[in-house]
N, C-alpha and C positions, 0 to 999 in steps of 0.2 A: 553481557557479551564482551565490553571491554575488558572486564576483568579476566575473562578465557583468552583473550589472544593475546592482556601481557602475560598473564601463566603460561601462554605456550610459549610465546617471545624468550622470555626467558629461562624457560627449559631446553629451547634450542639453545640459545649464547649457553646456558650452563656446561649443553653436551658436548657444545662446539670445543667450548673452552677447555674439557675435560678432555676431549680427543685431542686438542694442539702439545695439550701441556704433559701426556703422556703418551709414551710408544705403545704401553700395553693393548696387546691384540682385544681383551677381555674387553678392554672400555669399547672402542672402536664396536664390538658387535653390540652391547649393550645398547649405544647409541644408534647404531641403524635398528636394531627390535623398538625403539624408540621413537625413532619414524615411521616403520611401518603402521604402529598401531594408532600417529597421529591420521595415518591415508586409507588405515580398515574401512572398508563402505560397513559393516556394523557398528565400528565408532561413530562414525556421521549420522547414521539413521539415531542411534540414543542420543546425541548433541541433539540433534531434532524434534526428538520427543523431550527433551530437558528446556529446551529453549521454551517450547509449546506449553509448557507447564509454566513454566516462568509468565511467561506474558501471557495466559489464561488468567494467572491471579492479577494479575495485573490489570487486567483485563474488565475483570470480575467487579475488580475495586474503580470503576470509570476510568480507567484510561485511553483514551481517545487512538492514540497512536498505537498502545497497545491492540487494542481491540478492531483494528485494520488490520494487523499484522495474526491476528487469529483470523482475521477472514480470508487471510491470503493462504495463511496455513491452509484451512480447510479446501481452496479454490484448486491449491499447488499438490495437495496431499503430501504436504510435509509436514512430519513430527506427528500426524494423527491422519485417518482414513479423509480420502479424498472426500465431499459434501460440498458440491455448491449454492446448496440452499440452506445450509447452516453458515453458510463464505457469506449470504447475504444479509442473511442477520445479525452479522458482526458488522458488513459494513456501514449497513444502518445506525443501528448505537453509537458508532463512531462519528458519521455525517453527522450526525444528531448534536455533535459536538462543535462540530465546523471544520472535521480533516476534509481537507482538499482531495486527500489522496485512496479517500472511502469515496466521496462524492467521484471521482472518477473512473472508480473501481465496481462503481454500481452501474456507474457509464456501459463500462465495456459488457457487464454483464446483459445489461438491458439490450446492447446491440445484439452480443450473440446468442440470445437466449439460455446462459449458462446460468441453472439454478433459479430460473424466474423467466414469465413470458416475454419472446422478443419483443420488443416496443420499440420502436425507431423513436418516436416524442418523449417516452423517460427517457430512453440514451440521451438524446437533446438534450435534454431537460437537467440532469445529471453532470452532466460536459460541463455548460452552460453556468450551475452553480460553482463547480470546482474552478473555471476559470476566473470566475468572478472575484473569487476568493484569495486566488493567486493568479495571477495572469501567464504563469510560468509552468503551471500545469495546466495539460487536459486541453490540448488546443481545439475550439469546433470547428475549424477546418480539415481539420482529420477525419470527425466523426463525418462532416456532411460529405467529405468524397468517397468515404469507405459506404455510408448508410444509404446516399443518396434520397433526403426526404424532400418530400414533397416540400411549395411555400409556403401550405397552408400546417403541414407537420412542423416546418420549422418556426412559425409564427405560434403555433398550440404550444411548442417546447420554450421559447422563451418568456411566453404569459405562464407559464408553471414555476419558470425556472424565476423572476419577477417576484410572483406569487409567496414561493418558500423563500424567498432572501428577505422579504420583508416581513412571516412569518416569524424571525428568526432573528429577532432585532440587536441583538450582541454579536452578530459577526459583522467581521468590517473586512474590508481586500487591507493587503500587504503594504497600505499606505494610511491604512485605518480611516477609512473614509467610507460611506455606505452610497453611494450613487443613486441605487436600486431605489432606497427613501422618497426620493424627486417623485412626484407625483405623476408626469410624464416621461420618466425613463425608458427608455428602449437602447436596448442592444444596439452599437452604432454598429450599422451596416459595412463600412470599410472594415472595421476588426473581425466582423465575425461572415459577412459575406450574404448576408441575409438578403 
């Protein structure tokens, strides 16, 4: 993807530089038929589908981040047919890796029922790991205002959420440190509201 917007970066400076350094009217339209076709909504849709291809292989081959980013594809319907339950099965594979941003991406699914049953305790549950893992994603104070669970949903989501983090014993938070390990770990209450 970097490598598409310094090729485009510098197909602009090219045309720019071509339109200052000559009066010819010919370059001049040359160069707007040049931007038009950078702003075609047909261009965008195959960028889309090229990108999708890209990170499917990618994808294919364990990549973690890629394979959130096919799930968002499939959630977003870009670059391939809308499916939020093929969205959920990328973001799994991915979690499965320890993205933050699959785990919170199951989150929201779990809230809305998109592609999988509503569950307010995975939503939790979900949240809960992604924040663990980074404290900067996926805050559960979002979910619990938006979802409103019960104490006894919120107590079920963080014995889940507990559960899979120690499960899962090669992930560590953004300070590489496993908390969840401690034998009495609990969610402190001031952070998350519990």
């Amino acid at each position: 993807m970097i490598n598409q917007i310094l090729k485009l970066l510098f197909m602009i400076i090219l045309s720019l530089n071509l339109l200052l350094t000559s009066t010819s009217k010919a370059v001049s339209q040359n160069w707007l038929q040049n931007l038009s076709i950078v702003q075609d909504p047909t261009t965008q849709e195959e960028k889309l589908k090229k990108e999708f291809e890209i990170n499917l292989q990618l994808a294919n081959q364990g990549n973690a981040d890629a394979q959130n980013l096919i799930g968002i594809n499939y959630a977003e319907g870009e670059g391939v047919e809308k499916d939020d339950r093929e969205a959920i099965k990328w973001f799994f594979k991915s979690v499965e890796q320890g993205n933050t941003f699959a785990a919170c991406n199951l989150a929201l699914h779990y809230g809305s029922g998109r592609g999988i049953k509503k569950n307010t305790v995975q939503s939790l549950k979900w949240c809960l790991i992604s924040h663990s893992l980074d404290g900067l994603k996926c805050h559960p104070n979002d979910f619990i205002s938006a979802l409103k669970p019960t104490k006894s949903q919120q107590n079920s989501a963080s014995k889940l959420a507990i559960e899979w983090l120690r499960n899962h014993p090669n992930f560590s938070n953004t300070f590489g440190k496993k908390p969840w390990m401690s034998k009495n770990y609990k969610f402190k209450s001031r952070t998350f509201r519990f």
